[in-house]
N, C-alpha and C positions, 0 to 999 in steps of 0.2 A: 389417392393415397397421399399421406401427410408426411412429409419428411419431419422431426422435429431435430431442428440444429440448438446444441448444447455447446455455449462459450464453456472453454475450460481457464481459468487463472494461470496467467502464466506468473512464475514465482520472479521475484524479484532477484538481479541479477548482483551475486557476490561481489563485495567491493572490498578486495585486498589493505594488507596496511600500508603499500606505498601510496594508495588510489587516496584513501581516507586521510595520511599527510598533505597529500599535494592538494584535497578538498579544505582541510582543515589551516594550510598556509593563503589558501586564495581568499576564503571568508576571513582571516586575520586583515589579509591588507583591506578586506572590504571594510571592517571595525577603523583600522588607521585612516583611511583617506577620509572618513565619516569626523573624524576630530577635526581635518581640517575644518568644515564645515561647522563644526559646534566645538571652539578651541573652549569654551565656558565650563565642558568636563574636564580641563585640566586647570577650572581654578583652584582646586583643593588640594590636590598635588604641587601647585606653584607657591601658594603662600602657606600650604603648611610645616613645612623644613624649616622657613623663615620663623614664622610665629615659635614654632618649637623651640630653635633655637636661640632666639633672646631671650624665652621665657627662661629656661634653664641655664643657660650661661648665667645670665644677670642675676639671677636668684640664689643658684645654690654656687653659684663659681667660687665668693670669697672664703663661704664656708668652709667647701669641699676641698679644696686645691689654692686657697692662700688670695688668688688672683684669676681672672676671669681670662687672661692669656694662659695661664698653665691648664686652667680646667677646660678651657678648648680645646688642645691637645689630644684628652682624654672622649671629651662630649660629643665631638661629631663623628669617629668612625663610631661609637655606638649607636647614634642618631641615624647614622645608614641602615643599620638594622631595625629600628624602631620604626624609622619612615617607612622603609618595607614593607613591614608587617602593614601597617595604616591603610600603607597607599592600596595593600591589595585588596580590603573592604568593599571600595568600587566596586569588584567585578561581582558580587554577588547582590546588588543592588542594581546594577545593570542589567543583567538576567533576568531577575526579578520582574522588572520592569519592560522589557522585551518580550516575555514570554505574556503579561497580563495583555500586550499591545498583544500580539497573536504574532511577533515576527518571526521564531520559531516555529511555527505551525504553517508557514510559508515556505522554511525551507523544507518541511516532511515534502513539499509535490516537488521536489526537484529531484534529480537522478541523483546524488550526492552519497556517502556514508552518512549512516544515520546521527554518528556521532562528530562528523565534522563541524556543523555550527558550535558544538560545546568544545571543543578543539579549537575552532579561530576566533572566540574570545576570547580563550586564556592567552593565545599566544598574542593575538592584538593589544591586549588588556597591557601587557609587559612593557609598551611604550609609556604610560604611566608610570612605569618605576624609573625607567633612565630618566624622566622628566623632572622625578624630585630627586636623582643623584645631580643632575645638574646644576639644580638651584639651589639642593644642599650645600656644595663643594664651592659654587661659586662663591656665595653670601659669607662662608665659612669662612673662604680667602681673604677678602674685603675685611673681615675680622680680626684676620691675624691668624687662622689657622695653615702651617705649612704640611708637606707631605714629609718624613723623611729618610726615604725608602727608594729603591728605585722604579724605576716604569713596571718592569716587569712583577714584581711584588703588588703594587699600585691596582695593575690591573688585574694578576689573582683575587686580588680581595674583592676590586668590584663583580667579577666574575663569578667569586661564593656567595658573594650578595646576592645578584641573578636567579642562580640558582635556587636558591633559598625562597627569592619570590615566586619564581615558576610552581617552586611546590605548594606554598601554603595557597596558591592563586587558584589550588583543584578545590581545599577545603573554602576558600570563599564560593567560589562556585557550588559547593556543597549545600552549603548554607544560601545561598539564591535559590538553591533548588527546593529546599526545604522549608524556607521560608513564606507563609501564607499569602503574604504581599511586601510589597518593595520598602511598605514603611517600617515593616520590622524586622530589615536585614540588620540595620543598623546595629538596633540593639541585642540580636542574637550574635552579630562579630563583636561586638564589646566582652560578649561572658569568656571567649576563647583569646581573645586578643589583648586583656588587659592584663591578665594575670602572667601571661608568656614576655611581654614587655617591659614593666614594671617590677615586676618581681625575676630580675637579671642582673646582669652586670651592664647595662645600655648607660644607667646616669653613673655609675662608683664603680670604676676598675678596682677598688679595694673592696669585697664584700665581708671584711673582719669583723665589721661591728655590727651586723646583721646576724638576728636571735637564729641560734642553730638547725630549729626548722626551716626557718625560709634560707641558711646557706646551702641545705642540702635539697632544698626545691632549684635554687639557683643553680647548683654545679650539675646539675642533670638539665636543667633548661634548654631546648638548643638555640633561642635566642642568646644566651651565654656565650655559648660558643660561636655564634658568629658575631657578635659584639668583637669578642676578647680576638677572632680571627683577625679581624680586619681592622682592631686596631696594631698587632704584632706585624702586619701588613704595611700599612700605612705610616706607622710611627717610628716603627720598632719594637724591638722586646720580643722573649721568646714566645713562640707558637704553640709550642707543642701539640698534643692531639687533636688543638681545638677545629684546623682545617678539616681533618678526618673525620669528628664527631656530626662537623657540620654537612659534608656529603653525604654520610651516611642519614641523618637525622631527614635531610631533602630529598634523599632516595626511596627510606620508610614511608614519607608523609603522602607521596606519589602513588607507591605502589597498593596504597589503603583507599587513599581518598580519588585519585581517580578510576576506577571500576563501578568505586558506590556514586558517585556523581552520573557517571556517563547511564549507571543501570536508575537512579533516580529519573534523569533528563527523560531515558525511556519512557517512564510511567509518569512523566510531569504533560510532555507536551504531544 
């Protein structure tokens, strides 16, 4: 007589939300300590705050604000948000790029959350943004731009800034996910990312003389309001809603865009 023995599947074992952070913070540092090794991903992030900002100082400073010391004043808490937005681009070209290498499909055989690898890129990817407040703020100084406000304001505002990037860092991620390969991340974060930046208050704390349709594209913006936050932060000048507008607007973009990422990454990799 034949016994016949039947493997049954055994179901893969629940991994909690504390399980899936503490996965999602160890592949972050595994993303940071990998920069060490290839610092040449933070060329773009290093000189682009620089180039930015001579371009726009030097150009529209006499126009805009009389003198390129006064339009400083105004340009570079705006340029915090504009780098922002830029620097988060990376991460959905990195993905990209990752995924077409199969390093994703490496982490499926580990015991892991399934959604921790798309977890500690974002949160790793974030060393990129303090990178270009650095060399923002520095290059700035060296210029003539002062702070003047106190510490604790100082760092609210870099703090909404943070924030700000964490959020938009799911919809780049989105757009890595979505996008067919690495070469046309690019140009898919350009359709969302140019019009959010540009059509703000980032270059003209004054938007009066902008045609009435785009002031009221701009005063709903929430690059607007973190522009306008962090410069009432930094400079001075009143705040009003703008700190508010801008949590909330980082809290929406979170609670949208990462579900549909993390369920795309599903079906991507």
């Amino acid at each position: 007589m034949t016994i016949a023995l039947e493997r049954t599947p055994q179901a893969a074992p629940r991994i909690g939300p504390s399980q899936t952070l503490q996965n999602g913070l160890t592949l972050a540092w595994r993303n940071i300590t990998q920069l060490k090794h290839s610092p040449e991903r933070l060329m773009d992030v290093t000189l682009m705050p620089i180039v930015f900002l001579l371009l726009f100082l030097y150009v529209f400073g006499g126009v805009v604000a009389g003198s390129t010391h006064a339009y400083l004043q105004q340009l570079l808490p705006g340029l915090v948000a504009q780098m922002g937005m830029f620097a988060s681009m990376g991460l959905g070209t990195s993905l990209a790029e990752d995924i077409r290498k199969g390093v994703f499909d490496r982490f499926r055989s580990l015991p892991i959350a399934r959604s921790a690898p798309l977890i500690g890129a974002v949160i790793g990817d974030t060393v990129r943004f303090c990178v270009t407040m650095v060399v923002l703020v520095a290059f700035g100084s060296l210029l003539g731009f002062r702070f003047h406000t106190n510490p604790l304001s100082i760092a609210a505002a870099f703090g909404l800034a943070y924030a700000f990037y964490f959020a938009v860092c799911w919809v780049s991620a989105l757009v890595g996910l979505i996008a067919p390969s690495p070469e046309t991340v690019q140009g898919l974060a350009f359709i969302w990312t140019m019009p959010l930046t540009f059509g703000s208050s980032v270059l003209l704390a004054n938007t009066a003389s902008m045609p009435g349709w785009l002031q009221a594209w701009v005063k709903v913006n929430p690059v607007t309001h973190l522009a306008d936050s962090v410069r009432a932060l930094t400079v001075g000048g009143p705040i009003g809603n703008h700190a508010w507008y801008t949590l909330a607007w980082a809290a929406g973009i979170v609670l949208v865009s990462f579900p549909i990422a993390v369920w795309r990454y599903g079906r991507r990799v």
